[in-house]
Each structure stands twice: as structure tokens, then as C-alpha cells.
N, C-alpha and C positions, 0 to 999 in steps of 0.2 A: 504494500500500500504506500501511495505517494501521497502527503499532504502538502497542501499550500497554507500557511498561514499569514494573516495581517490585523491590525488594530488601526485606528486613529490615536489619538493623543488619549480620548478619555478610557482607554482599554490597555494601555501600556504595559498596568502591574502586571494582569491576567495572562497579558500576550506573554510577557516572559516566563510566568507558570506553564502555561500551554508547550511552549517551545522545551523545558525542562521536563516536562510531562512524555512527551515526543522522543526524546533523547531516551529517559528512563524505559519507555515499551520498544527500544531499538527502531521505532519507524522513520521512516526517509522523508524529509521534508524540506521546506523552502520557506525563508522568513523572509516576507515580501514587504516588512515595514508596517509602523513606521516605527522608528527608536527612539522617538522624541518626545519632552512634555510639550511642546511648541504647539499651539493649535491649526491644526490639521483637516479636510474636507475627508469625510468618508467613502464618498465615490472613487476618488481616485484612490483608493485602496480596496475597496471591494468588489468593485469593475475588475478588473485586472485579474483577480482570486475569480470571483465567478468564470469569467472567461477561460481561464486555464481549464478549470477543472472539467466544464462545458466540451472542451475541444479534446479531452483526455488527455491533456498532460501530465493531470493530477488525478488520485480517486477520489480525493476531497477536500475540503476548504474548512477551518476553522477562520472567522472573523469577531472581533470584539470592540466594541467601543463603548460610549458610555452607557446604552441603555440597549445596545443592538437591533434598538427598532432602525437605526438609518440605515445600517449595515445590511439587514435583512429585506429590505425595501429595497433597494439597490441592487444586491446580488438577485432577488428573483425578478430583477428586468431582463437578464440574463438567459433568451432560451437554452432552454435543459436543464438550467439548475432549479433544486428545491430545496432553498434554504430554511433551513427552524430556526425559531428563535426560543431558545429553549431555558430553562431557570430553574429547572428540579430534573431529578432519576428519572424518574417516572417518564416524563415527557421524552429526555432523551433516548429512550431505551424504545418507547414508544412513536416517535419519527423516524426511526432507524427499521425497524420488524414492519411497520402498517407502510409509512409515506418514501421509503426507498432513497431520504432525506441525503445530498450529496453535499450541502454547505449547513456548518451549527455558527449558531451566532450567540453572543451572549453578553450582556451589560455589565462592566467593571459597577456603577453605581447602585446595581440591582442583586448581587450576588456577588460573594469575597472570592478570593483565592481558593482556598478548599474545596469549597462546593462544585464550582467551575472546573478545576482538576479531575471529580467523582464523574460531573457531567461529559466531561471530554473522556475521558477514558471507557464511560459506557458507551457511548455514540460511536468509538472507534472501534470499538468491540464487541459488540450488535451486530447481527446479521440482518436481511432482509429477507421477509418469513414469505414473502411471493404470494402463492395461493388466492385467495379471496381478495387480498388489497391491490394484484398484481391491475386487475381491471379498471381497479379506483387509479391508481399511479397512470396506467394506460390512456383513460380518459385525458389526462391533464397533457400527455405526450400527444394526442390527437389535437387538442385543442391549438397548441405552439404551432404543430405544422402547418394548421388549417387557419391561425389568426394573427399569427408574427411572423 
């Protein structure tokens, strides 16, 4: 598995937990920025991330900023990606198995270090259970081709 990661300014901590995180399960990744407390546009850091993963560069994108709603807005402009904006187990375990989820987003101001770590680490190690969601997921891949 190849990850791409990025943050804005307000995702900074998390991003370098993530990246730490990443290292720790041996996975192959790319840290796409940004390193800065400087403030920073989100698009041009989740554009980029979506787009890679989209084209298969990547199998996945982890994004973070301050609240990950811009982040997540942004990467699912992106035909093919389906980004979650995820803030508990539960959810990420569950965009992963139901929604075939290929970008997780998540808010440094919404959720600490730890929890974010649990989050990522379920999301990356989740499978996608196909079966009965396979059609749900399918519907939204029709949709892209037939309206972007």
C-alpha cells in the first residue's frame, strides 16, 4: 500500500503523528506538505493528494486540517475519490468495509493526537467487505462517469 499524505497549517500536529504512524506499520508513503505553522489554502494541498490517488499513484490519501470539513470538500471534487471525514473507530472502520473510502480526513481542532493515530490505523487496516455495498459504491462510480 502506497499512501499520500498532506495537512494545511491547522493539521500540522496530527500530520506528523500520521507520518510517525506510517513509519511505525512499515507503509510506503509520501508527505506532500505542508511543514508549516504559516497559514496555508487547503486546496492546494488536497487537490494534489486527491488527484494522485484518483490516477493510482497512490492507494490512499490521509488529509488533515483544522476541522477536515475543507479538506474533504475539496478532495471529493476529485472524480474517483471518496473521501470520509471521519472522528471516531467506529466510523473509520465503517467507511472502509461499507463506502470503499480511498481518502480519510480528519480535524487537528476536533480530535487530538491519539484518537487520530486509532483512526488512521483502523482505516489502513480495514478491508472493503464488497458484497451488498459493492452496488451502493457502484452507483456513485456511475454517477462520475455519466455527470463529471
Amino acid at each position: 500500500m502506497k499512501v499520500a499524505v498532506a495537512s494545511d497549517h491547522g493539521g500540522i500536529n496530527i500530520h506528523r503523528e500520521i507520518i510517525a504512524l506510517l513509519k511505525e506499520l512499515n507503509i510506503e508513503f509520501e508527505d506532500m506538505g505542508c511543514n508549516c505553522e504559516t497559514s496555508v489554502d487547503y486546496p492546494d494541498y488536497a487537490l494534489p493528494v486527491a488527484e494522485r490517488v484518483a490516477n493510482g499513484e497512490f492507494d490512499r490519501g490521509i488529509l488533515i486540517c483544522g476541522t477536515g470539513i475543507g479538506m474533504s470538500i475539496a478532495a471529493n471534487k476529485v472524480k474517483g475519490i471518496r473521501c470520509a471525514l471521519v472522528h471516531d473507530m467506529f466510523s473509520a472502520q465503517a467507511t472502509r468495509e461499507h463506502n470503499d473510502s480511498n481518502v480519510l480526513a480528519m480535524g487537528e481542532r476536533v480530535i487530538g493526537p491519539g484518537l487520530a493515530r486509532e483512526i488512521a490505523k483502523i482505516w489502513l487496516t480495514t478491508d472493503y467487505l464488497g458484497g451488498r455495498h459493492a452496488n451502493r459504491v457502484g452507483k456513485i462510480g456511475e454517477y462520475e462517469k455519466n455527470h463529471l
